[in-house]
C-alpha positions, 0 to 999 in steps of 0.5 A: 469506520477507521477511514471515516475517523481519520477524516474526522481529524484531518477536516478538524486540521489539527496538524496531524501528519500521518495516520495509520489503520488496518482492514480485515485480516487477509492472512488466509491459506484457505478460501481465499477467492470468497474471502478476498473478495469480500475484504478488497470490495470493503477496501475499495468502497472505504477509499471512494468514500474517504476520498469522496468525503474529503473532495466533498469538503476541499481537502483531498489535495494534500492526501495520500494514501499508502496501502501495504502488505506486510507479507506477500504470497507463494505462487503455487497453491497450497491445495486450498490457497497460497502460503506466505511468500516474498514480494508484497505490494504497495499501492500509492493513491491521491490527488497528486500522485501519478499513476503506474506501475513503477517496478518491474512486475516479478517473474512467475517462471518457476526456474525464476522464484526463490524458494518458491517465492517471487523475487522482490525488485523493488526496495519498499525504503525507496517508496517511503523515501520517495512519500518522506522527502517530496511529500513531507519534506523531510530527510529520509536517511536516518528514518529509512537508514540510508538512501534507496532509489526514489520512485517518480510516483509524485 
């Protein structure tokens, strides 16, 4: 419903740059397999729609979309799930954005994470400097406070 909205308003084109919503609550430590499962089937079948319906009406060619974590997570089980950990993810989606992985997935070893955690490789302010400047045309210095290396993902 948040997806269908915000398309709503873009066809509208009423100059709106960025738009912003959420899905679910995945902030679980338990259950996590039957929970998971039913939030990520929701995401997924929201983004082919909202997709769907933009490319239905010529509109997706300057669309993308950001989806994020705030939080990543542990990588032992609690004993009914997994705790908050370091290292969330970011997934860029759209016409023009090129897909791939474009950091180095973090090691699992245990003699490798940070209490506990996995260790982060990437600077999210890089992403966001990346979307700031070759996607909005914008300066992202004094939005992201400094400069941090571009991904390639446009």
């Amino acid at each position: 419903k948040k997806l269908k909205g915000i398309a709503q308003v873009h066809l509208a084109n009423l100059g709106t740059r960025i738009f912003y919503c959420d899905h679910g609550s995945f902030d679980s430590h338990s259950n996590q397999v039957g929970m998971h499962d039913k939030l990520w089937k929701d995401v997924s079948n929201g983004v082919d729609e909202f997709f769907a319906d933009l490319r239905e009406h010529h509109a997706s060619d300057n669309v993308i979309m950001v989806l994020f974590s705030e939080f990543g997570r542990r990588v032992h089980d609690n004993g009914s799930g997994t705790d908050h950990g370091a290292a969330g993810v970011v997934l860029v989606m759209g016409d023009w954005v090129k897909g791939g992985e474009y950091s180095e997935y973090p090691s699992t070893r245990p003699q490798d994470l940070e209490q506990g955690d996995l260790v982060p490789n990437t600077d999210f302010r890089g992403g966001y400097s990346t979307i700031l400047e070759d996607w909005l045309g914008l300066d992202a210095v004094p939005l992201v406070g400094g400069r941090f290396e571009k991904a390639p993902f446009l």
